[in-house]
C-alpha positions as CSV (number, residue, x, y, z in Angstrom):
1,X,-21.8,9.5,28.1
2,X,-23.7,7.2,26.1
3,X,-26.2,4.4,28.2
4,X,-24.0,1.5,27.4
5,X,-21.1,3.4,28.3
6,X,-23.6,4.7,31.7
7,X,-24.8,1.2,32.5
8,X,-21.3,-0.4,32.4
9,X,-19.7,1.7,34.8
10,X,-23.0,1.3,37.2
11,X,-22.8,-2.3,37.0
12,X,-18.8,-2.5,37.9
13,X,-19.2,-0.3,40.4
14,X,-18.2,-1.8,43.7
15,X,-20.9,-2.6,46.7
16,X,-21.0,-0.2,49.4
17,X,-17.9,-0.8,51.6
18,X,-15.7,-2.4,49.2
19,X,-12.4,-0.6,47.4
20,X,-12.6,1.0,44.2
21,X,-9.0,0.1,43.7
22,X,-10.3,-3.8,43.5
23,X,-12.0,-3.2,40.2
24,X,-11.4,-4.6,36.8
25,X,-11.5,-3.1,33.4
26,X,-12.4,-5.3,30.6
27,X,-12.8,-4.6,27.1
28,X,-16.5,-4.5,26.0
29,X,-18.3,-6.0,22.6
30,X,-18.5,-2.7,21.3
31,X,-14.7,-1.6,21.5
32,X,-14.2,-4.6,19.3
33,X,-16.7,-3.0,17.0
34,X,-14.8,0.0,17.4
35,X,-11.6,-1.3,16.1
36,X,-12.9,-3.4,13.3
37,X,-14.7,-0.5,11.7
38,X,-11.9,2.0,12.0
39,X,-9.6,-1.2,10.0
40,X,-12.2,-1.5,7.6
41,X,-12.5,2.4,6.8
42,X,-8.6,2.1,7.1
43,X,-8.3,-0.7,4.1
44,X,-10.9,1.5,2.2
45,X,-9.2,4.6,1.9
46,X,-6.1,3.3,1.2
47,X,-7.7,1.7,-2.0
48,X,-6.3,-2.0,-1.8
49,X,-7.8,-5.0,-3.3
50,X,-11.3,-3.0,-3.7
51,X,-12.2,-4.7,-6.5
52,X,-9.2,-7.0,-7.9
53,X,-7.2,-8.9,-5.8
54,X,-4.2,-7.0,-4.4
55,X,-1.2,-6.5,-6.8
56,X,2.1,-6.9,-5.3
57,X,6.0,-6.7,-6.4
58,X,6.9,-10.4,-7.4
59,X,10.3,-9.0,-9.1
60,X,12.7,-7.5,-6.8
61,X,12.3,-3.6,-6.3
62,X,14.7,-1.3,-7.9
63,X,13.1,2.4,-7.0
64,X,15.5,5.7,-8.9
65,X,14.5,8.8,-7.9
66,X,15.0,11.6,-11.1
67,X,15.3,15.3,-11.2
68,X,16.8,15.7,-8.2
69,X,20.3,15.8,-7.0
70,X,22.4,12.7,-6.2
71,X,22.5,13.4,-2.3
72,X,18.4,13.7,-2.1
73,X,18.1,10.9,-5.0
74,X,19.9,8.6,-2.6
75,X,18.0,9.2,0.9
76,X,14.4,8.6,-1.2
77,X,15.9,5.7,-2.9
78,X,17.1,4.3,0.2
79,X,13.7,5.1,1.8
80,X,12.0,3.2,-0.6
81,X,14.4,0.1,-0.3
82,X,14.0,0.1,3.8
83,X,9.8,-0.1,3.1
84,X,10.4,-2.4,0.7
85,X,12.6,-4.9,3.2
86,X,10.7,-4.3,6.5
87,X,7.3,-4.8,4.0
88,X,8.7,-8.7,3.5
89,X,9.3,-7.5,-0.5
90,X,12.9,-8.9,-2.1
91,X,15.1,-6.2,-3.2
92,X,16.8,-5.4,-6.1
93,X,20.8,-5.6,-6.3
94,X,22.9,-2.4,-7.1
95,X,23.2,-2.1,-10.8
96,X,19.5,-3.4,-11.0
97,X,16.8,-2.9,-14.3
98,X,14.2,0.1,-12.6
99,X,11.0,-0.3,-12.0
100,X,10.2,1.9,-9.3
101,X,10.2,5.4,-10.5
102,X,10.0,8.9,-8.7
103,X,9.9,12.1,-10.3
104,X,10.6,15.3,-8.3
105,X,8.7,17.8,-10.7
106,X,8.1,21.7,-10.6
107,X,5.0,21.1,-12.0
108,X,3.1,17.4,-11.4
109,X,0.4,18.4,-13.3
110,X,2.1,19.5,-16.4
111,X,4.4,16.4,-16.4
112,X,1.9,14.3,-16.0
113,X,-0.5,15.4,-18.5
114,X,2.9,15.3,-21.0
115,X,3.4,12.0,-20.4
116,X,-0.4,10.8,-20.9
117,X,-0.2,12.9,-24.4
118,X,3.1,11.2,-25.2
119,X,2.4,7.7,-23.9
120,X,-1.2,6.7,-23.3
121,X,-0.4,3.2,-22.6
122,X,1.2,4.4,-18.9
123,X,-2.4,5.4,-18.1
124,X,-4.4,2.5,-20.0
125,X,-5.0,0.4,-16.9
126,X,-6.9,3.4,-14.8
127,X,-10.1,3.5,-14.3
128,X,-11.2,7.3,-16.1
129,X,-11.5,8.7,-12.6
130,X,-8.1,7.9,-11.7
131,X,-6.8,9.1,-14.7
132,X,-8.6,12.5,-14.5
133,X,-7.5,12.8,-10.7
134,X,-3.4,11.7,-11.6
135,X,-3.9,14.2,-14.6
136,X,-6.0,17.0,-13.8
137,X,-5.7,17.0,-9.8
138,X,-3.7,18.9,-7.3
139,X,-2.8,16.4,-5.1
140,X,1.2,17.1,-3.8
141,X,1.8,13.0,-5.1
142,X,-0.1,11.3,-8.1
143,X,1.1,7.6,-9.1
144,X,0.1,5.1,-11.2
145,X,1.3,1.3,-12.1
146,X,1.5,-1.3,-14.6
147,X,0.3,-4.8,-13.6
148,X,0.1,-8.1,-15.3
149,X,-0.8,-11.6,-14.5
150,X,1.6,-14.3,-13.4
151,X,0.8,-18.0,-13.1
152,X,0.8,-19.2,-9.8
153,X,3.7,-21.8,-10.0
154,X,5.8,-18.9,-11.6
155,X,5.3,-16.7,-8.6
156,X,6.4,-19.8,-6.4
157,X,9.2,-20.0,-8.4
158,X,10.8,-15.9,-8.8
159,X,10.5,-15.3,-5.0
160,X,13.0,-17.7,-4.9
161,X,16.8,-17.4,-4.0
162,X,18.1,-16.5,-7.7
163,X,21.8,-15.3,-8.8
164,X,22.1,-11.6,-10.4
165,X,24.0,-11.2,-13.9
166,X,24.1,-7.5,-14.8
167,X,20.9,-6.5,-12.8
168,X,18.6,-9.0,-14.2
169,X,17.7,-12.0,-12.7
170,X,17.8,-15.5,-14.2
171,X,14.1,-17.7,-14.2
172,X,11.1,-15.7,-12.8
173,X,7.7,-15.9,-13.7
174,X,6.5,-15.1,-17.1
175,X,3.2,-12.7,-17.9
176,X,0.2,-14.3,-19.1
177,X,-1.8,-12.1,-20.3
178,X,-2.8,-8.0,-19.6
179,X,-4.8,-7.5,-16.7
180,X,-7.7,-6.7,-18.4
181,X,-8.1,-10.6,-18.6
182,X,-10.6,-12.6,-16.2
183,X,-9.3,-14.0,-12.7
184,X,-9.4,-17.6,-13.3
185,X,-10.7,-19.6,-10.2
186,X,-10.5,-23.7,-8.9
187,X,-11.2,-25.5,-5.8
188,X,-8.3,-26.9,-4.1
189,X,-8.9,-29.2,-0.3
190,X,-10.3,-26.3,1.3
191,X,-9.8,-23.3,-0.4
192,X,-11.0,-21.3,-3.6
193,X,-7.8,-20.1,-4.8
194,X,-6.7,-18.3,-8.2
195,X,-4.8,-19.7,-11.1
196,X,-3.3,-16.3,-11.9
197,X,-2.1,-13.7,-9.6
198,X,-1.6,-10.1,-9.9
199,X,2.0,-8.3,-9.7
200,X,2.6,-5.0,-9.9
201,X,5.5,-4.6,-13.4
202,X,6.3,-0.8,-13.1
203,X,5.4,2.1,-10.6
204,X,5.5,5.9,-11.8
205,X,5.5,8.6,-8.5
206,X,5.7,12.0,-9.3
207,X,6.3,14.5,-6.4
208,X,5.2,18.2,-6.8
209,X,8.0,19.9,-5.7
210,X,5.9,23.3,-5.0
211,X,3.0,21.6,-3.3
212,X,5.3,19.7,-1.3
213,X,7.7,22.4,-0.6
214,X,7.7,22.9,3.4
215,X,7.6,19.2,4.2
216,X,10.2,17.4,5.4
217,X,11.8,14.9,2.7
218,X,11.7,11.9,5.1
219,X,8.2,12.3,5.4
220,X,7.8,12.8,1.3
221,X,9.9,9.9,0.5
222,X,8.0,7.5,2.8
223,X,5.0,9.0,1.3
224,X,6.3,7.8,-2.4
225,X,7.2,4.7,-0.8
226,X,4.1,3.3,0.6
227,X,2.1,4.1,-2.6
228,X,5.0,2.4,-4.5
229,X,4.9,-1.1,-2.8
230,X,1.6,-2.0,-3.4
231,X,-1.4,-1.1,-5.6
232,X,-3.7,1.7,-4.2
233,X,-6.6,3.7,-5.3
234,X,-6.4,6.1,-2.1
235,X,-9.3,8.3,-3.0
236,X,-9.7,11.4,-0.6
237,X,-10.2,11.8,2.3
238,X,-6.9,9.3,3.3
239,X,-6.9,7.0,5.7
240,X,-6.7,8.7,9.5
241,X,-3.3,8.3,11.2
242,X,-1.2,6.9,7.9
243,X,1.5,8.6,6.1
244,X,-1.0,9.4,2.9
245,X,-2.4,11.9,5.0
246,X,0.9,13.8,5.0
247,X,-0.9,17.2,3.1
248,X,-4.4,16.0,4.6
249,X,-3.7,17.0,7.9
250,X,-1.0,14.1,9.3
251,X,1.9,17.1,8.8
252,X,3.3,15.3,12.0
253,X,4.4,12.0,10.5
254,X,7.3,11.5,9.0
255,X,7.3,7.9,8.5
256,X,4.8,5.0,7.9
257,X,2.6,4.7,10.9
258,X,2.1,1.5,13.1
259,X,-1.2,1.1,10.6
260,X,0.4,1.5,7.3
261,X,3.2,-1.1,8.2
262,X,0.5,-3.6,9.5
263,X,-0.9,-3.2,6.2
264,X,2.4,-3.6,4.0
265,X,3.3,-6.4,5.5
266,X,-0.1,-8.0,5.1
267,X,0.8,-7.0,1.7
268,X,3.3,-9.0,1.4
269,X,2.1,-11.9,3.5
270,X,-1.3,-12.8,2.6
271,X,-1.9,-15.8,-0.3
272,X,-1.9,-14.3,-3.9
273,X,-3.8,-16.4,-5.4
274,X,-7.1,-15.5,-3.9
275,X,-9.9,-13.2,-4.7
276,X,-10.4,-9.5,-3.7
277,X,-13.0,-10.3,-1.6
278,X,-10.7,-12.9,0.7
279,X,-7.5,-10.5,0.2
280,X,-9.6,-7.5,1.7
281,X,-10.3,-9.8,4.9
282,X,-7.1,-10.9,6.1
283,X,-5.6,-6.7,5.3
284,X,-8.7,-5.9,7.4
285,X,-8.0,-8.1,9.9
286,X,-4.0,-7.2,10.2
287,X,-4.5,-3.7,10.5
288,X,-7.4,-4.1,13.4
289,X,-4.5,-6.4,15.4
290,X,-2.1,-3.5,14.8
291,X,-4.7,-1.3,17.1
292,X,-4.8,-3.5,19.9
């Protein structure tokens, strides 16, 4: 028992005579430490607006699961679509263009290091340790995205209401330039906002079918769906008590804990237009509410 932990209880405890019963528990200044830190590690494992300001889906979400039967392509497909709506992301229409992409592979490794040699571009936005680790590494799922920046009026505009003709949309926002290009910053009445944001353009998941063999595939598919809503960097060790700990010792979840959905739908929620630094805050802040 520490001393502040020691001198709490001494100082609640009740005067000679009185009932123990008639005592009141009250959070102290250092459980609120507590929690704050444990969202903070939380936000930092999972890899999300870390340096760059988080990167979203702006288009509707149209996930197709490959090498797989039709049966098992569905359930991770539907998976993906249920994160997706309960996230606050718009979904794609049957018929849709994809851009959500799972691969159920024999060997992730070996596929992976095909399609760098085949198509470099795929890998071009990585950072060299990312790309060594979705390359060389053993990890049971490796992903990766394609991003680009979007003017801040456009994004008002595509996550609007829009009709569907033969599973692309009409309007939506138009790329301005790779994301290799500067975030562009103004003053508005209170705020320092962004005149670009960052959305997410195409997401690649490939699933080790040997590493992952033993795991349930509701727990796999929510796996692939958490790392395909949103942009993350999730070096080891994952976050504790989230679905990317599924082969890092969270065998028991099978879906998205209370933590990963806080963050999702902070996600989804907070102001694109802002920098990393200001993103980072309010995720922070949503997942430390969730463990309350």
């Amino acid at each position: 028992m520490s001393l502040f932990v020691a001198l709490t209880l001494l100082a609640a405890a009740p005067p000679p005579g009185e009932d123990a019963d008639s005592i009141i528990v009250t959070a102290t200044p250092g459980t609120e430490r507590e929690k704050r830190k444990r969202a903070v590690e939380f936000v930092r494992r999972a890899g999300v607006a870390e340096l760059r300001p988080i990167a979203r889906w702006i288009d509707p979400v149209c996930p197709r699961a490959m090498e797989v039967d039709d049966a098992v392509a569905g359930i991770v497909e539907e998976r993906v679509r249920a994160v997706a709506a309960a996230a606050g992301a718009r979904v794609a229409a049957p018929g849709c263009t994809t851009n959500i992409v799972i691969v159920f592979a024999a060997n992730g490794e070996g596929l992976a290091r095909t399609m760098l040699e085949k198509s470099p571009q795929r890998f071009s936005e990585l950072s060299p340790a990312a790309r060594e680790r979705a390359v060389d590494g053993d990890d049971a799922i490796r992903w990766w995205y394609s991003t680009r920046l979007q003017s801040r009026d456009a994004v008002s505009a595509s996550t609007a209401p829009m009709p569907w003709i033969g599973g692309h949309s009409e309007g939506g926002g138009s790329p301005l330039r790779s994301t290799g290009a500067p975030m562009l910053s103004h003053t508005g009445s209170s705020l320092v906002g962004t005149q670009a944001v960052r959305a997410l353009s195409a997401a690649t998941v490939i699933i080790d079918v040997e590493k992952a063999h033993g795991y349930p595939l509701d727990a796999v598919a929510a796996f692939a769906a958490m790392v395909a809503m949103a942009e993350m960097d999730s070096d080891p060790p994952p976050p504790d008590d989230s679905i990317l700990g599924l082969f890092d010792g969270e065998p028991g979840l099978r879906e998205l804990s209370k933590q990963d959905t806080a963050l999702l739908r902070a996600i989804y929620s907070v102001p694109p237009d802002r920098e990393a630094h200001q993103h980072r805050r309010q995720l922070i802040s949503a997942v430390r509410k969730e463990g309350e």
